[in-house]
Rosetta silent file (secondary structure, phi, psi, omega in degrees, C-alpha in Angstrom):
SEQUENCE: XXXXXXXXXXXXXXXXXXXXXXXXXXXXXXXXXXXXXXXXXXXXXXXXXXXXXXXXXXXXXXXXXXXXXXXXXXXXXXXXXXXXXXXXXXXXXXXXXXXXXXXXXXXXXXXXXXXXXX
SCORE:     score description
SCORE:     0.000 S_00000001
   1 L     0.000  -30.417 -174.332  177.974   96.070   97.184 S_00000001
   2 H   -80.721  -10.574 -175.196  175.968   94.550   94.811 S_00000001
   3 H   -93.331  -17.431  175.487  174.844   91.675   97.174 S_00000001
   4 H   -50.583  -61.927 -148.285  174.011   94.565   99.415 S_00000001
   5 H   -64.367  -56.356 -169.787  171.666   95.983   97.134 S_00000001
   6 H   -64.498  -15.287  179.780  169.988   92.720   95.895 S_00000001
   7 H   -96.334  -28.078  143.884  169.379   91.627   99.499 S_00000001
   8 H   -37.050  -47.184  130.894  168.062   94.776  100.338 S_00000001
   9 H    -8.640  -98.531 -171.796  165.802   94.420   97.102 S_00000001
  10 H   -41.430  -58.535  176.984  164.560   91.079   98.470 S_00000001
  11 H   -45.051  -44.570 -147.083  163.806   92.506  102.063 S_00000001
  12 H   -98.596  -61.425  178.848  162.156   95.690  101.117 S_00000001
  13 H   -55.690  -29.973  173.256  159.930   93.462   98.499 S_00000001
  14 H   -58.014  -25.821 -167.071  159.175   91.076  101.572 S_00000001
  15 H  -102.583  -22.881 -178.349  157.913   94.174  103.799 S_00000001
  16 H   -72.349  -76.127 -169.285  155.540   95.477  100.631 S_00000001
  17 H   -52.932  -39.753  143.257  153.828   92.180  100.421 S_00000001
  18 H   -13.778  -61.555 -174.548  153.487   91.925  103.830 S_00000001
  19 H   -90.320  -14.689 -179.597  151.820   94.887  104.236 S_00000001
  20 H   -67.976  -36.686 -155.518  149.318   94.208  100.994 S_00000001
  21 H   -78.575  -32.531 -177.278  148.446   90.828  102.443 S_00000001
  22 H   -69.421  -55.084 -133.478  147.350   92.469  106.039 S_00000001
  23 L  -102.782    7.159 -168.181  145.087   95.160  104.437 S_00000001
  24 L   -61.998  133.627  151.941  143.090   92.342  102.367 S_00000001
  25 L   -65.120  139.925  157.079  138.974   92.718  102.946 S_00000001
  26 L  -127.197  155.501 -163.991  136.777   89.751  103.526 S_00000001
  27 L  -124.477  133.898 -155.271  133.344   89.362  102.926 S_00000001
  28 L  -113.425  168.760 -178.857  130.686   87.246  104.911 S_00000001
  29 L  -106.871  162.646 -150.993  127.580   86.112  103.849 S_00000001
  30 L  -116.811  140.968 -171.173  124.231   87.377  104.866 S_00000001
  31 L   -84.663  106.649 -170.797  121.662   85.013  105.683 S_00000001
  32 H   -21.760  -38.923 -175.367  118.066   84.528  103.648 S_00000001
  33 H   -63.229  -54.368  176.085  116.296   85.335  107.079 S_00000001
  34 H   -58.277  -25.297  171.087  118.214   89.042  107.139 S_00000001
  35 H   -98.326  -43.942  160.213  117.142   89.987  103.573 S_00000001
  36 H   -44.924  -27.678  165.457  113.664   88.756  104.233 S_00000001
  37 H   -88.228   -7.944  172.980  113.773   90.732  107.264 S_00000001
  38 H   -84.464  -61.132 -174.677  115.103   94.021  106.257 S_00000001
  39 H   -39.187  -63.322 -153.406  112.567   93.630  103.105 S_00000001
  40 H   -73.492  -19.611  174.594  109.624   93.112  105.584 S_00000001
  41 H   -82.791  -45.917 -170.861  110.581   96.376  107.590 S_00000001
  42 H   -32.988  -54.313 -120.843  110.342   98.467  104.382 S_00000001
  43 H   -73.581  -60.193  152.623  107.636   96.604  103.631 S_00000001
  44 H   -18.841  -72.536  153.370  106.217   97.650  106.806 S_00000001
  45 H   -30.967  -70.826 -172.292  107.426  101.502  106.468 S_00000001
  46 H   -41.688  -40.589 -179.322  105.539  101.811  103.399 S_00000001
  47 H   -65.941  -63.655 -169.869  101.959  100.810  104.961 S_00000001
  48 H   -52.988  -37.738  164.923  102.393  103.183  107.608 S_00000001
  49 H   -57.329  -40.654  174.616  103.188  105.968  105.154 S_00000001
  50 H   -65.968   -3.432  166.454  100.404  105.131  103.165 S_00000001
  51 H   -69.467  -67.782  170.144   98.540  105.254  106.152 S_00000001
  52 H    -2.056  -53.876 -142.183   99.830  108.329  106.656 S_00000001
  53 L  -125.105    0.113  157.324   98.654  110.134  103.453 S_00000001
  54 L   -68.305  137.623 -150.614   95.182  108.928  103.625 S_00000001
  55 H   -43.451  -66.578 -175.281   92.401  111.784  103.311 S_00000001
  56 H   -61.483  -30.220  158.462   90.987  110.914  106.597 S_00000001
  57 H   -65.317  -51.852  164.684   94.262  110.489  108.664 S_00000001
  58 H   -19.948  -50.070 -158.219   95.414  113.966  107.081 S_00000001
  59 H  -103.252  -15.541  169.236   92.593  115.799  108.365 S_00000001
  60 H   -75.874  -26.070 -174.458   92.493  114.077  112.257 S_00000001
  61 H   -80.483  -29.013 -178.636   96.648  115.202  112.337 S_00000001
  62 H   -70.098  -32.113  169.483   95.690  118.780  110.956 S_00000001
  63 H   -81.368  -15.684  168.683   92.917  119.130  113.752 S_00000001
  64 H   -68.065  -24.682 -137.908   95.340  117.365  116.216 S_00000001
  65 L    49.975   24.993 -165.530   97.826  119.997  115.136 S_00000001
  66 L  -103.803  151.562  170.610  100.438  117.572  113.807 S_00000001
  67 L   -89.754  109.329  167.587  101.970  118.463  110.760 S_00000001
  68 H   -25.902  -35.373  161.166  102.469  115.966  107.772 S_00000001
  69 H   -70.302  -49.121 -153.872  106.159  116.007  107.001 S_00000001
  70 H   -73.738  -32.251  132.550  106.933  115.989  110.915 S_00000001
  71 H    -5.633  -88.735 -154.231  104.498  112.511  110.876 S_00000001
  72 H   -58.907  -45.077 -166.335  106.851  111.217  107.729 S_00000001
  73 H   -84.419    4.237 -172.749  109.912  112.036  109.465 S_00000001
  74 H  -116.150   10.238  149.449  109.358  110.356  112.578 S_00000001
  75 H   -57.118  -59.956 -173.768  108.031  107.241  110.344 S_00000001
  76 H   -88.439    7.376  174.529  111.266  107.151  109.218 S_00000001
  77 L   -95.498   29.021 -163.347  113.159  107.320  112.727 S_00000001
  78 L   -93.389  159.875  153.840  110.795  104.322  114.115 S_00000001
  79 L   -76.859  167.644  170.617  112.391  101.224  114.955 S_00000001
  80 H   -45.076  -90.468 -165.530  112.075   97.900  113.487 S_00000001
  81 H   -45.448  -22.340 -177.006  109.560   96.677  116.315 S_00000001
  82 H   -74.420  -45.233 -129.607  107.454  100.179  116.027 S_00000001
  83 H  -103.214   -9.012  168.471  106.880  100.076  112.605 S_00000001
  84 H  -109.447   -7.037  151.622  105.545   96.340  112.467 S_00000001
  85 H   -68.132  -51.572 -154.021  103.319   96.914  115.635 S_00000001
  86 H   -84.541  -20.916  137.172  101.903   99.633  114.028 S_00000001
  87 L   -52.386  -25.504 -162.301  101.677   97.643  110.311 S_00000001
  88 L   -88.980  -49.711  166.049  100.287   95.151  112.584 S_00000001
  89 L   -79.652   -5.018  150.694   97.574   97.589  113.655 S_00000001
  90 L  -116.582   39.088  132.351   96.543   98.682  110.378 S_00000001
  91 L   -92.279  -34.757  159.433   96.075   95.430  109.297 S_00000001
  92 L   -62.997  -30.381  157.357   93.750   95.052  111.941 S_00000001
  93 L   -56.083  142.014  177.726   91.863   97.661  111.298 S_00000001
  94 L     3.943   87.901 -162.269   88.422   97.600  109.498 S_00000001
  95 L   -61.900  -17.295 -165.989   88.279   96.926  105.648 S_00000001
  96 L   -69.505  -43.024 -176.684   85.744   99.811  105.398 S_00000001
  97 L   102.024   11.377 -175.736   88.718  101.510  106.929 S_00000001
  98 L   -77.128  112.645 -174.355   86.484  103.043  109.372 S_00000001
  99 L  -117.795  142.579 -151.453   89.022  104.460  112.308 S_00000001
 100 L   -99.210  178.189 -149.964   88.183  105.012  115.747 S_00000001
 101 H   -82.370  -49.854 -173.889   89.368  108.031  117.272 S_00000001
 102 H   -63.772   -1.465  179.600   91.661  105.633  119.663 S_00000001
 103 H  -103.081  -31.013 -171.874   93.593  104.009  116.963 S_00000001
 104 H   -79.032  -48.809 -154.445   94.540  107.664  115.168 S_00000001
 105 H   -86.971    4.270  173.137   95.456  108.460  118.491 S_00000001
 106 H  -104.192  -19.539  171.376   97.552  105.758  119.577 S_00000001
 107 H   -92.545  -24.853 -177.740   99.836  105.951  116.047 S_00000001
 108 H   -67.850  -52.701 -161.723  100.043  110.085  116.914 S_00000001
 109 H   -66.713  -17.641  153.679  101.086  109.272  120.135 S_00000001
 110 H   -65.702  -46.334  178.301  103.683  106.658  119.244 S_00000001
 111 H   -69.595  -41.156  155.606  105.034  109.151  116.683 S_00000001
 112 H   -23.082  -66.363 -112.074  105.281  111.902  119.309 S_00000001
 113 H  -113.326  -34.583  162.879  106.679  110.017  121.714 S_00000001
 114 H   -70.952  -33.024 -164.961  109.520  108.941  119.171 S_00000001
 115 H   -74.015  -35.585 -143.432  110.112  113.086  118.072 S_00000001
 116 H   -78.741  -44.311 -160.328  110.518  113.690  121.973 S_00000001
 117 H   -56.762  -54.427 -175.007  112.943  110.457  122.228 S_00000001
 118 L   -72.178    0.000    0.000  114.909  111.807  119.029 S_00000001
């Protein structure tokens, strides 16, 4: 009986470990290019809000009828590829910062056009 017990013992410790060793995590490594590129979307975000919140965009979305928060949230539902064309295009713009009526109206209409999509 006792030879039962101890081999039982042994088995029962064999099926514990067993199951410890399957449930183990592993962890891969992320590549310099993916944290430079995640950075560079933020990076990205951030212009366009600060686009955003300039005097003169403010007052073309309020005669547009767009609201400012719904603008912010659909900033932050852009894609990767929106939000560095459209960093791309206010980088392009003027330094005076002088903005033609076809540039405000091609960043409303990408952010529309994302609210409708979402």
């Amino acid at each position: 009986m006792k030879t039962l017990t101890m081999v039982f013992s042994v088995v029962l410790m064999f099926a514990c470990l067993a199951l410890v060793q399957s449930s183990t995590s592993q962890a891969g490594m992320i590549s310099t290019q993916e944290v430079v590129a995640a950075q560079q979307a933020e990076v990205d975000r951030d212009k366009v809000r600060e686009f955003l919140n300039r005097a003169s965009v403010q007052e073309k979305m309020q005669a547009l009828g767009v609201q400012a928060t719904f603008a912010e949230d659909r900033v932050d539902a852009l894609t990767v590829q929106e939000v560095t064309l459209l960093a791309q295009r206010i980088d392009a713009l003027p330094a005076g910062g002088a903005l033609s009526t076809t540039d405000i109206m091609i960043i409303l209409l990408i952010a529309i056009l994302i609210a409708i999509a979402v």
